[in-house]
N, C-alpha and C positions, 0 to 999 in steps of 0.2 A: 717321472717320479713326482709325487704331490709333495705342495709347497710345505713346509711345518709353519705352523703360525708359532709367533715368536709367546715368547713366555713371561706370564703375567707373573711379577712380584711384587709385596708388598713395601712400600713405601718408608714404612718405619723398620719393618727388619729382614727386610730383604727375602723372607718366605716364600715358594713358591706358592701361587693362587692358584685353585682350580678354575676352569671356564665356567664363561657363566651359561646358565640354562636358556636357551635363547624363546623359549618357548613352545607351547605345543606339544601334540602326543609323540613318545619317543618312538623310533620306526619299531614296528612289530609289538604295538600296546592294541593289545585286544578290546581293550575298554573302550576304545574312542571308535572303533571300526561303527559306522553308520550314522556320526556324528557329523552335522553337516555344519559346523562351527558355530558361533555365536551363542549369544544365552538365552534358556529359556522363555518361554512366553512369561509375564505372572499374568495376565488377566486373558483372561475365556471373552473376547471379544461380540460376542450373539448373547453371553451373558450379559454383559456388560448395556449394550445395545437393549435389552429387553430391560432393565434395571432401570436404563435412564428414561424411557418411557412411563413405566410405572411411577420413578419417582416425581417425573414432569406435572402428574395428573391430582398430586397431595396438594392441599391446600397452601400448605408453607414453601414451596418450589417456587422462586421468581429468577434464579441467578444461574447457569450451569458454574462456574466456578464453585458454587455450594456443595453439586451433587461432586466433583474433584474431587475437590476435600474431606468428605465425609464417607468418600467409597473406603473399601475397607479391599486392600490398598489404594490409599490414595494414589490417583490419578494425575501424574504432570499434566497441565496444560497442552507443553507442547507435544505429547503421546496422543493427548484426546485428540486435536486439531489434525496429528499425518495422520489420524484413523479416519479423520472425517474427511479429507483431501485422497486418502486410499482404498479407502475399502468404504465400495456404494452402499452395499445395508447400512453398515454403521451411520452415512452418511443420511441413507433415507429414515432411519432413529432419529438423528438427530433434529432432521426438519421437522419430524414429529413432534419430537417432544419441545422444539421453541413456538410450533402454535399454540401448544397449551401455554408457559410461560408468556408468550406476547398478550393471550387472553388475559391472565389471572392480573399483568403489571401494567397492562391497563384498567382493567376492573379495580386495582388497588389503587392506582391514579385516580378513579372518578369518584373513590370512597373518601379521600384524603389520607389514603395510607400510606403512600408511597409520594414519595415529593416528584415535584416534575423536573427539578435538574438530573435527578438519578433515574427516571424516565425518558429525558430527552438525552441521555450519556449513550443509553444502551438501546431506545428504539428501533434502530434499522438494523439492527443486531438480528433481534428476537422478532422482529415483526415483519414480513416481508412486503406486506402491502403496502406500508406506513415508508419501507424503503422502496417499493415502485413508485408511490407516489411523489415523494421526494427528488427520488431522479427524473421523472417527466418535470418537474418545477425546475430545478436545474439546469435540465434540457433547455426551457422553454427562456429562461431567464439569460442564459447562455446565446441562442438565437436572438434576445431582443438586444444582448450590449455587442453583439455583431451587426444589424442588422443599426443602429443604432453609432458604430462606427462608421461604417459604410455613409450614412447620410453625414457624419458630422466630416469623415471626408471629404464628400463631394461640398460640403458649405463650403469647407475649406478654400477648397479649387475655386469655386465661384469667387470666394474674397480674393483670391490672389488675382485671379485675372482681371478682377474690378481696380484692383490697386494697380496693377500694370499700363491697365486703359488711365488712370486718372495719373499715372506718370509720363504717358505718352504726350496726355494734354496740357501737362504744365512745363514739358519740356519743348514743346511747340511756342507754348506762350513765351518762355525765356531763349528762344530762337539766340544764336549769336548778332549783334547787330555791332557795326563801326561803332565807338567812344565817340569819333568826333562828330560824326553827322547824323548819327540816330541812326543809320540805312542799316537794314538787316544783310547780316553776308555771308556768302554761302559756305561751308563748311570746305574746307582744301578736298578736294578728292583722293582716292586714295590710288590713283592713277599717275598720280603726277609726278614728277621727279621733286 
């Protein structure tokens, strides 16, 4: 025999409450049959894709956060970015359209349009050569403070064992010797009773 779920009432007057709607299409809702859950798409992503191309190539285009904003719906951020981490066209659009933007925001760099801290914010963003070369520098820069540790270790070692030697020889020099007769004497063994 199934359990009865125990019965809701209300708090101030004791009314019984109906259950609440748990969600979802009711069993045998013809509406929902081929509904694979979730919500709609809103943007046509090959649209979208072809849009940011074109608008990468207009004179006024330096920012993709611009072309977000001003899509008509706007586009979150983080929608654009799984599109471009998921789905490869979109993905190969977008390389697209940042050689043009890397082009134009260095062209507006060399004209004095663009300042160079808001060029050097976003360079390796938009520019992919400007970030290859950056990370060989890095690389390289990376290999010489290794490369650079390694020798300042082995100085290291060198001084240490130069101090050791110059402790051996002044601990020779101050040999134990008798107080009353000067005679040097030899240290008790460690054999001895």
């Amino acid at each position: 025999m199934p359990e009865e779920k125990p019965v809701r009432r209300c708090k101030v007057t004791g009314n019984i409450l109906k259950p609440k709607n748990k969600g979802g299409a009711p069993i045998g809702n013809k509406n929902a049959v081929g509904n694979q859950g979730g919500r709609p798409e809103e943007y046509d992503r090959v649209a979208v894709a072809e849009k940011l191309i074109e608008w990468a190539k207009q004179d006024d285009s330096i920012n993709i956060n611009k072309f977000c904003a001003y899509h008509d719906p706007i586009i979150p951020s983080r929608t654009f970015l799984n599109w471009v981490d998921t789905d490869l066209e979109f993905k190969r659009a977008y390389d697209k359209s940042k050689l043009f933007l890397a082009f134009r925001r260095e062209e507006r760099l060399n004209n004095g349009e663009l300042h160079v801290k808001a060029y050097d914010l976003n360079a390796t963003v938009y520019d992919q050569f400007h970030r290859a070369e950056k990370g060989e520098q890095e690389d390289m820069a990376t290999a010489r403070k290794q490369k650079e540790m390694v020798t300042a270790t082995q100085q290291d070692i060198q001084r240490a064992e130069d101090i050791v030697q110059q402790l051996d020889k002044l601990q020779s020099f101050f040999a134990p010797c008798d107080p009353l007769d000067g005679s040097s004497v030899d240290p008790p063994s460690e054999t001895s009773p």
